[in-house]
C-alpha positions in Angstrom: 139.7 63.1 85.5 141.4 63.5 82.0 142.0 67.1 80.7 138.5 68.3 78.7 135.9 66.3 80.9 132.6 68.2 81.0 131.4 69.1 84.2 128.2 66.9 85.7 125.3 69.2 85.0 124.5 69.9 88.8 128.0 71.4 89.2 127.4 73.3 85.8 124.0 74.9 86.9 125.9 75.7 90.1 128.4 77.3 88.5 125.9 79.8 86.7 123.6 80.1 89.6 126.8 81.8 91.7 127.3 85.3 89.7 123.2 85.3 90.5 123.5 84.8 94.1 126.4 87.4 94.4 124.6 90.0 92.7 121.0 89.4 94.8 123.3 89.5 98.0 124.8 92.5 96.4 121.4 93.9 96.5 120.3 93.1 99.8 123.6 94.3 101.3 122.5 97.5 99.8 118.8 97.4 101.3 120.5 96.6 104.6 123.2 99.3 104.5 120.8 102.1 103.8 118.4 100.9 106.6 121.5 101.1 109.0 122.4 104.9 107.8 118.6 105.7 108.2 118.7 104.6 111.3 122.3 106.2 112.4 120.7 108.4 115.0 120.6 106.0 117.1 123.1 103.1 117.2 124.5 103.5 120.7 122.9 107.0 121.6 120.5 106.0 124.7 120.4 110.1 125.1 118.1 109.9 121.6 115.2 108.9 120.1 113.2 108.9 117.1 111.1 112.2 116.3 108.1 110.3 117.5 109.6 109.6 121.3 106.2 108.1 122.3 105.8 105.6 120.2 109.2 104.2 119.7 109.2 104.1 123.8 105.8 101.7 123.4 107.1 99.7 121.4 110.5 99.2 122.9 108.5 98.4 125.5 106.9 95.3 123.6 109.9 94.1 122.5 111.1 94.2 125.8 107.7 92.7 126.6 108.2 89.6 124.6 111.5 89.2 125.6 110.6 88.5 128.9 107.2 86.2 128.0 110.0 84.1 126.1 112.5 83.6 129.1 109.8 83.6 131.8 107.4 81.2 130.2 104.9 83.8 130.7 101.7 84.6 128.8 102.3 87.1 125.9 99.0 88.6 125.3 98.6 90.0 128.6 100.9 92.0 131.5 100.9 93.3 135.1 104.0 95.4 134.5 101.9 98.1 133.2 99.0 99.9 134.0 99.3 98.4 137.7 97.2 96.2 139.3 95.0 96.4 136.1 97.7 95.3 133.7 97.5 95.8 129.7 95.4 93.5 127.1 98.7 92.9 124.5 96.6 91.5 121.8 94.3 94.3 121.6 97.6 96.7 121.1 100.4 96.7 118.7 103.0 94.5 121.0 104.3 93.0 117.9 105.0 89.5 118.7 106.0 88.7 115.4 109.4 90.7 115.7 109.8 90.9 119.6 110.2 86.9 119.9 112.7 86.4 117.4 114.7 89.2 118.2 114.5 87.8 122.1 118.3 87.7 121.7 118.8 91.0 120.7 116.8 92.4 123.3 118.3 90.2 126.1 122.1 90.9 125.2 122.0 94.3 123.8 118.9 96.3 125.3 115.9 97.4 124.0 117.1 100.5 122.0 119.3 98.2 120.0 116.2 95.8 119.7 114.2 98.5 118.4 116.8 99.7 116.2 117.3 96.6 114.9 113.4 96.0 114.1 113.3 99.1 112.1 116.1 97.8 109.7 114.1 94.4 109.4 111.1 96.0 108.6 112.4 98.4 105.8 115.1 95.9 104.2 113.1 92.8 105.0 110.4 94.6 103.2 112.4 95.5 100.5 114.3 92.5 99.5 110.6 90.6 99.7 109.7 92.4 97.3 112.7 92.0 95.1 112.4 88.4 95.7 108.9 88.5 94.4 109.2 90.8 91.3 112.7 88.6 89.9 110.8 85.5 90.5 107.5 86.2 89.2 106.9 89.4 87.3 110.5 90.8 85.3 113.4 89.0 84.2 116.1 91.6 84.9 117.6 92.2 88.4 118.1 95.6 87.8 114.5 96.1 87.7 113.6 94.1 90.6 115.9 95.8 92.7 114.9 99.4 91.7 111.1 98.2 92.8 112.3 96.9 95.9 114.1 99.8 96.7 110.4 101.7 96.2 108.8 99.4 98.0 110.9 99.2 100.8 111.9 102.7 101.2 109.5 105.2 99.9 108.8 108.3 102.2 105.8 106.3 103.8 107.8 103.3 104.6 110.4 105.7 106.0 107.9 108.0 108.3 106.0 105.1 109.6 109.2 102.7 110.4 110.8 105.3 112.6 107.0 105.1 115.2 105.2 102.4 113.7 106.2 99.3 114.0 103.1 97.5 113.2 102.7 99.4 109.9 106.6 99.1 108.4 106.9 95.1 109.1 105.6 94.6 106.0 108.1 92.2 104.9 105.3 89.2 104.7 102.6 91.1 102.0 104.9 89.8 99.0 104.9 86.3 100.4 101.3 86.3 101.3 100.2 87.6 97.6 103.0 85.4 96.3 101.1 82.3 97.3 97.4 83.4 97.1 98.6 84.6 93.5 100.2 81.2 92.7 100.2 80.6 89.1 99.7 77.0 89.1 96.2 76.0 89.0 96.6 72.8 90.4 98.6 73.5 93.7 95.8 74.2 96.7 97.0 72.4 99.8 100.6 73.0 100.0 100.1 76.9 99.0 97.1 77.4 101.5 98.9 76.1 104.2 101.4 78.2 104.4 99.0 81.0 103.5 97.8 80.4 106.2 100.8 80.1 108.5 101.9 83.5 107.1 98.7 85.2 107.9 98.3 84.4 111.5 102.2 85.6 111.6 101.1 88.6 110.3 98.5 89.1 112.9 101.6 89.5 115.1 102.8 91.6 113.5 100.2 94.0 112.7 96.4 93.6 111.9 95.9 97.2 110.4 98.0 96.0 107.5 96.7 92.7 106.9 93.0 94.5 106.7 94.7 96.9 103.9 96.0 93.7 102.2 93.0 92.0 101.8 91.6 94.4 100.4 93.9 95.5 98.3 94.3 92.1 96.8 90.3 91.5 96.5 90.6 95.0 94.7 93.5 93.7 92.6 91.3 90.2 91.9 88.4 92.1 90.6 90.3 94.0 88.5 92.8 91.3 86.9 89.1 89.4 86.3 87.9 92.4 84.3 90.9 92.7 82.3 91.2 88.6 81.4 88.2 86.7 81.8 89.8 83.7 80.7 92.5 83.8 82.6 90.3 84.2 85.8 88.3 81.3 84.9 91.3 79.2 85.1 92.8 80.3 88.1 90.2 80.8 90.3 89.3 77.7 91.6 93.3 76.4 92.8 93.0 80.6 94.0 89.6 79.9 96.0 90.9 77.1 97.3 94.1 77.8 98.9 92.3 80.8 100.2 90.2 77.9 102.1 92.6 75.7 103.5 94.3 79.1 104.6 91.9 80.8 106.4 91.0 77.2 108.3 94.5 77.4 109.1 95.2 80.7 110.5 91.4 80.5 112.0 93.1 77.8 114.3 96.0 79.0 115.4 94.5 82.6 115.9 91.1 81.5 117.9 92.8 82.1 121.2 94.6 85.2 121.0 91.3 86.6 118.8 88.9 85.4 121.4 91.8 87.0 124.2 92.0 90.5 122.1 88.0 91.0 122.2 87.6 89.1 125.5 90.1 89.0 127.7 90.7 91.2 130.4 91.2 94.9 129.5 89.8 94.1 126.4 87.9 97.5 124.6 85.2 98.5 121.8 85.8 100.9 119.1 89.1 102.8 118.9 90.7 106.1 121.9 90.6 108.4 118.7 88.6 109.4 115.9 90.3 107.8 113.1 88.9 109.2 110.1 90.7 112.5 110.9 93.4 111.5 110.4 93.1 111.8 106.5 96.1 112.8 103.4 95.9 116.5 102.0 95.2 115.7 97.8 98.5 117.7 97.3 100.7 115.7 99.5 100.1 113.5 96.8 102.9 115.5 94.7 104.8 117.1 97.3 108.0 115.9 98.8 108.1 114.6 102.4 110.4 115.9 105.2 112.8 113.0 105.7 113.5 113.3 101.6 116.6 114.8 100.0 114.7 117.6 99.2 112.0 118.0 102.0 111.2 120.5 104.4 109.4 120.4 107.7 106.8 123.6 106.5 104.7 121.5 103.8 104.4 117.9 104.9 102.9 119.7 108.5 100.4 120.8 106.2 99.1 118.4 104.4 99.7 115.3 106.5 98.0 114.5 110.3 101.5 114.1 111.7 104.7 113.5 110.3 104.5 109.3 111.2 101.4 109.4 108.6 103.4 111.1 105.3 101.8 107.7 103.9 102.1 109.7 99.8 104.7 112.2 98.9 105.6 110.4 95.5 106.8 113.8 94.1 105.5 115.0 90.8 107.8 113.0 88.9 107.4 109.6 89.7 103.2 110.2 89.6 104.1 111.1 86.4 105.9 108.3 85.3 103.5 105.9 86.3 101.0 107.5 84.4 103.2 107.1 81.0 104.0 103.5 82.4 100.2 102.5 82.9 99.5 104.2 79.4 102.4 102.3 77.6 101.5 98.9 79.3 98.0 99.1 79.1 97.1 96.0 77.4 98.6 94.2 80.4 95.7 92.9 82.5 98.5 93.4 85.6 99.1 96.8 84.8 95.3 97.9 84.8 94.5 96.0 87.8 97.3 97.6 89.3 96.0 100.9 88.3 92.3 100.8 89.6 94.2 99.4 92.7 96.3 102.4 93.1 93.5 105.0 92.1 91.3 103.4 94.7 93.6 103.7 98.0 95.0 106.9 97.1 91.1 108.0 96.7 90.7 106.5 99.8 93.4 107.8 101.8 91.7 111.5 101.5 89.0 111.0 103.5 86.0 113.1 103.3 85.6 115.8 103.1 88.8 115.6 100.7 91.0 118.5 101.2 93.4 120.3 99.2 96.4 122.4 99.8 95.0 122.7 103.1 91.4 123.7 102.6 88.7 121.6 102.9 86.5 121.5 99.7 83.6 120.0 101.0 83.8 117.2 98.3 83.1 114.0 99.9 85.5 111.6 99.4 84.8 108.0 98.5 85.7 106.9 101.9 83.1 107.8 103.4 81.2 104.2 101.5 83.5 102.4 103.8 83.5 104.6 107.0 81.2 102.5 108.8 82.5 98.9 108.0 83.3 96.8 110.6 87.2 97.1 110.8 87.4 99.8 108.6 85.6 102.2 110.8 89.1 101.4 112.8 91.8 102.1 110.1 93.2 105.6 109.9 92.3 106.7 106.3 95.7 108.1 105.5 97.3 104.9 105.9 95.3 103.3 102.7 97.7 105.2 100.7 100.9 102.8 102.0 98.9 100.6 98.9 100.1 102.4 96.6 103.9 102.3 97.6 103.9 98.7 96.0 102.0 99.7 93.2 104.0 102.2 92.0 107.2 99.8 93.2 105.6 97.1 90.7 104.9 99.6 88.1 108.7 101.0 88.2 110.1 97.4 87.9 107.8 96.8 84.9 108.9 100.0 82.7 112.7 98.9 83.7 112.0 95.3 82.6 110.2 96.4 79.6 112.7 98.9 78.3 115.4 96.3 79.2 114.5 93.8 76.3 113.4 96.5 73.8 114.9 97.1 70.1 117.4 99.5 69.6 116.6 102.8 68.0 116.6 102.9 64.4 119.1 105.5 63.5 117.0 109.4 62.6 116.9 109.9 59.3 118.8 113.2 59.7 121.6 110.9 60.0 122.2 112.3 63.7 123.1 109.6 66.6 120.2 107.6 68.2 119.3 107.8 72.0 118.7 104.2 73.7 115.5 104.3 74.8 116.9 102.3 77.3 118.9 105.5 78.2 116.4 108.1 78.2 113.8 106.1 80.2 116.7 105.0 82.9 117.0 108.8 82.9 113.6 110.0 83.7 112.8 107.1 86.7 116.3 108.5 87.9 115.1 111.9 87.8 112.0 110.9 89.3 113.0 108.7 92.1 116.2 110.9 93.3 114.3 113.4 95.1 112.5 111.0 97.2 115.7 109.3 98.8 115.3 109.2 102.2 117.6 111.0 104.8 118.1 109.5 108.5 115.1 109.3 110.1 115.0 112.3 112.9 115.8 112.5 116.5 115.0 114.1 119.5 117.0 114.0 123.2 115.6 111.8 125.7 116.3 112.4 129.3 118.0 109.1 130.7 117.1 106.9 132.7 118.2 107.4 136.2 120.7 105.2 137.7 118.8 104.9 140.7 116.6 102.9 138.3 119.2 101.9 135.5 121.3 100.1 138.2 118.7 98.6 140.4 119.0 100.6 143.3 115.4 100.7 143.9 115.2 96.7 144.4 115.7 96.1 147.9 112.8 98.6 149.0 110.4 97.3 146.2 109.0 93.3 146.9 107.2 91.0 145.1 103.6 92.7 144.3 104.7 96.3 145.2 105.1 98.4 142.2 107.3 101.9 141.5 105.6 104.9 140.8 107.4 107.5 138.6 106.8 111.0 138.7 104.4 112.1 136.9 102.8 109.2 136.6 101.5 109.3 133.0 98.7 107.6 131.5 97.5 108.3 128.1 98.8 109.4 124.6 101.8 110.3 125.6 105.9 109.7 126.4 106.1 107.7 129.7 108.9 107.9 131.8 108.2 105.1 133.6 107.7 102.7 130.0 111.1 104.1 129.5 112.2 102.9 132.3 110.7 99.8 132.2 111.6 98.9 129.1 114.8 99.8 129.4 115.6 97.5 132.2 113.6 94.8 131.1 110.5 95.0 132.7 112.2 94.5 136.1 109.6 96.3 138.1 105.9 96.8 137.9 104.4 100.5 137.2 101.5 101.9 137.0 100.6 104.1 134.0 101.8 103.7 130.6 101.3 104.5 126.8 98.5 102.0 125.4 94.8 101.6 125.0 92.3 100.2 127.4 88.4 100.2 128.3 87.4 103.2 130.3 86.4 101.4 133.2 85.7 97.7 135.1 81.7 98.2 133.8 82.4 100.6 130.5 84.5 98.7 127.4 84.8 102.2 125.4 88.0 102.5 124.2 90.7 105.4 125.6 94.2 106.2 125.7 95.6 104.8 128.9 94.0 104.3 132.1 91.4 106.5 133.8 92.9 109.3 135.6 94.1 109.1 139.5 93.3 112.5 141.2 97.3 112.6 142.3 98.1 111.5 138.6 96.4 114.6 137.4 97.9 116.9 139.6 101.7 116.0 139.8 101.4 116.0 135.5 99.8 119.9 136.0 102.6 120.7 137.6 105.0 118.9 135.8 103.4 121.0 132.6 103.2 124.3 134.5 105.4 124.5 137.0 103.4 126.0 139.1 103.1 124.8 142.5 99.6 124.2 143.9 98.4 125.0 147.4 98.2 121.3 149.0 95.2 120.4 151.1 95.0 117.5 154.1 92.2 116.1 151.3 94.9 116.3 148.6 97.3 114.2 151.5 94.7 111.7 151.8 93.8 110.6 148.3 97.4 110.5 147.6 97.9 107.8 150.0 94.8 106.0 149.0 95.7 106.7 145.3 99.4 105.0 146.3 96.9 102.0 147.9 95.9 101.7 144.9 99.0 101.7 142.7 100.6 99.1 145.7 103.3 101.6 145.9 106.3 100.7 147.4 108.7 104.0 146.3 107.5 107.0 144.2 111.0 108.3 141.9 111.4 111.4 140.3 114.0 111.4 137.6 115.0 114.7 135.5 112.0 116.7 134.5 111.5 120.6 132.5 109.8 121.3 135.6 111.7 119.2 138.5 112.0 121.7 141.2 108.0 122.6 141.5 107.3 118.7 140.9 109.7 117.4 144.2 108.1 120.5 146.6 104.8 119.2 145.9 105.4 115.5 146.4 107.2 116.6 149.7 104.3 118.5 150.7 102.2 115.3 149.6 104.2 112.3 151.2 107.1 114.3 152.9 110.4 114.9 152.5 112.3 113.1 149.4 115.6 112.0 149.5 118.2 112.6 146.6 119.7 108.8 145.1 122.1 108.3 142.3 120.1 111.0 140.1 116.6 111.0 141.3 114.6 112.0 144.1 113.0 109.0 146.4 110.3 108.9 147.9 109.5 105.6 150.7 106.2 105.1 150.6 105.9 101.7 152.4 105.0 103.2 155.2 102.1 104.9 154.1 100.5 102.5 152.2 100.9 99.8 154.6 99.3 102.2 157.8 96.1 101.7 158.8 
């Protein structure tokens, strides 16, 4: 090629498109490296867990769960290895299939701590560069902007409490995506679009229903509002928008009949919900306050004015409410900035529940919730959760102002003759000043007491056969941490228990809805003393129903690992089956014998 030769154009357009690339990978690295130090509490610490031990123990569980549905061919909606002989309806829990099959490899190779671990920094990166993708690629021009709204998105104290329990809630990464293509800008593209709208969706059902529910709303909310504000604009869009909405819905509607009809249906399915959602409801002022797991945060506050630190779904901080005021005021003749405004106002609203409370005290104001209360399907969603809607909002709104500010004239210079201030500057400034105290600090733990090796190593496997299952002690059913899902899930799924942490129907002939399974009489009384330790006078009735309660179960060995109250626990399963015998860190109990008698 002689010296001077212009490049083809395809080599020239690659040529500029590389500083791009390096910068969004830049930006990603970023997301990912600050989900990996959130998360530092755990990466090889088995002796931890997240703040919330129960939940992140369900749904290691699940992710150990579909693991072992992928390897074994096995159905995924439904398991024996819990809640024995009964089993547990997956699809009408949270067992996240939508992360626990692709991260199969993870969870085989490295365990189901690292799986979990590793499904936390998917949902709040993956999460965050979605919506980085969507805001350079749609809505601002800069990528300085797009990342700052991806870093709210993705990362805001909501996002941050619920990723370290809730699975379902932070795997969130498919909303942009979803409104990206329902929200398609050309008015002649249906059938490509609404197909995969409507693969997306029925992925999102895997990965968590409750936030699909908030996302149609919240974009039928958004609709309405972007209608109001451009009529003409609506007209033009909204049959291509009606349409891929169509061919999506018949889309997801077949691939999601069967594990619909299966969640509703199938066995162990359940009506209404094991807790009464709407108290669970947002304080007004937690609105402006900071959350725990914040730079500034303390633990007194957010108690107060949240149902539990997983649901600290607000917490913007004065500042940044602030600033989106000024940005909705400033961008107001944007038809996207005051549907995203009504948007906003509505969830937070929302969110409080009724009666709406503030700084603690109830008011006795009803709040607008209660007009949606008793909706099918909302009658199921926590109300403190509606205010996740306004993470993105305010994300959007951020990445606006940035964008905006970005391509506006320099000052004139005073006519004092003093220097000018970029308005550039002082607005970089004050979303600085407002977003800095909500930066997130590693998510919490707590100890965990380990597995026991009798267990861990598979000690237990030569006195436990095919349909026999091992009972740990207590065996816990209900709301609460679970040994033997520990356990389980941490040697993956390689016995069947009964017990666990999930919901099911109240009985064979009553579908109501409650935290575990109904209560064994020898259930109840090992987890008294387990809570007391106080040891109980044991009857030749109490020696009975234990062995028909262990008929039951199919027991094959009862284990007692390390417990607050281990001494008082092993004298009263001695005086209930007989002496114990001390393996490799727990006490073992052969109950083959018993079960099997006449």
């Amino acid at each position: 090629m002689a010296t001077g030769t212009a490049a083809p154009p395809i080599v020239a357009r690659a040529a500029r498109r590389r500083p791009g690339r390096l910068l969004d990978a830049v930006v990603v690295a970023g997301y990912l490296g600050l989900a990996v130090l959130l998360t530092a509490g755990q990466w090889g610490r088995p002796g931890r867990l997240f703040h919330q031990a129960g939940d992140q123990v369900l749904f290691e569980w699940m992710l150990a769960r579909a693991a072992r549905a992928v390897v074994g061919w096995e159905n995924p909606l439904y398991s024996t290895a819990l809640n024995a002989p009964d089993g547990v309806n997956l699809m009408a829990n949270t067992s996240v299939l939508g992360l626990g099959v692709p991260l199969t490899p993870v969870t085989l190779l490295l365990g189901s701590q690292t799986a979990f671990c590793v499904a936390v920094v998917c949902c709040l990166a993956g999460t965050a560069t979605a919506w980085y993708a969507l805001l350079r690629r749609r809505l601002v021009a800069g990528r300085s902007a797009a990342a700052v709204g991806g870093l709210v998105c993705g990362f805001a104290p909501g996002m941050v409490a619920q990723a370290g329990a809730h699975l379902h809630m932070a795997a969130q990464f498919l909303v942009p995506a979803i409104l990206a293509l329902v929200f398609r800008p050309a008015p002649d593209r249906v059938w490509r679009p609404g197909i995969g709208l409507g693969l997306l969706v029925a992925w999102q059902v895997f990965l968590g229903e409750e936030v699909l529910v908030f996302l149609a709303l919240a974009a039928g909310v958004f609709a309405l509002g972007y209608a109001l504000a451009d009529r003409v604009a609506a007209r033009r869009l909204a049959p291509a928008l009606l349409g891929r909405l169509g061919v999506g819905a018949a889309v997801a509607a077949v691939l999601l009949a069967y594990p619909l009809w299966f969640q509703f249906h199938g066995p162990q399915h359940y009506r209404g919900m094991a807790f009464a959602a709407y108290g669970y409801q947002l304080d007004a002022a937690s609105f402006t306050a900071s959350a725990r797991q914040t730079v500034v945060g303390d633990d007194w506050l957010p108690g107060l004015l949240s149902p539990n630190p997983t649901e600290e779904n607000s917490f913007f901080g004065p500042g940044l409410l602030v600033l989106a005021v000024v940005v909705v005021i400033w961008l107001w003749r944007r038809p996207l900035v005051r549907a995203l405004a009504a948007c906003g106002l509505l969830f937070a609203l929302l969110s409080l529940g009724t009666p709406v409370r503030v700084d603690g005290t109830a008011t006795g104001i009803p709040g607008p919730y209660r007009l949606v209360a008793g909706l099918p399907l909302l009658d199921l969603a926590v109300p403190a959760r509606f205010a996740l809607v306004c993470v993105p909002v305010l994300g959007i709104l951020v990445a606006l102002s940035l964008d905006r500010v970005r391509t506006a004239r320099p000052p004139t210079r005073p006519a004092a003759g003093g220097p000018a201030v970029p308005v550039r500057l002082l607005w970089t400034g004050a979303v600085a000043a407002a977003l800095l105290p909500l930066f997130p600090t590693p998510i919490r733990t707590v100890p965990a007491r380990p597995v026991p090796a009798f267990v861990a190593d598979g000690g237990w496997r030569a006195s436990v056969p095919a349909g026999r299952t091992l009972v740990a002690v207590p065996p816990i059913t209900g709301a609460g941490l679970s040994p033997v899902m520990l356990w389980s899930a941490r040697t993956g799924l390689a016995f069947r228990a009964p017990g666990g942490y999930f919901i099911g129907p109240s009985a064979p002939d009553d579908p109501a809805a409650r935290w575990g399974a109904p209560d064994r009489p020898t259930g109840a009384l090992l987890r008294r003393v387990a809570d007391t330790g106080a040891v109980p006078v044991v009857t030749d009735a109490d020696r009975r129903q234990a062995v028909q309660d262990l008929r039951h179960w199919r027991a094959a060995l009862v284990v007692q690992g390390g417990l607050a109250h281990g001494e008082p626990v092993r004298r009263t399963v001695d005086e209930l089956l007989g002496p114990g015998r001390q393996v490799d860190g727990a006490w073992v109990w052969d109950v083959r014998s018993l079960v099997d008698g006449a």
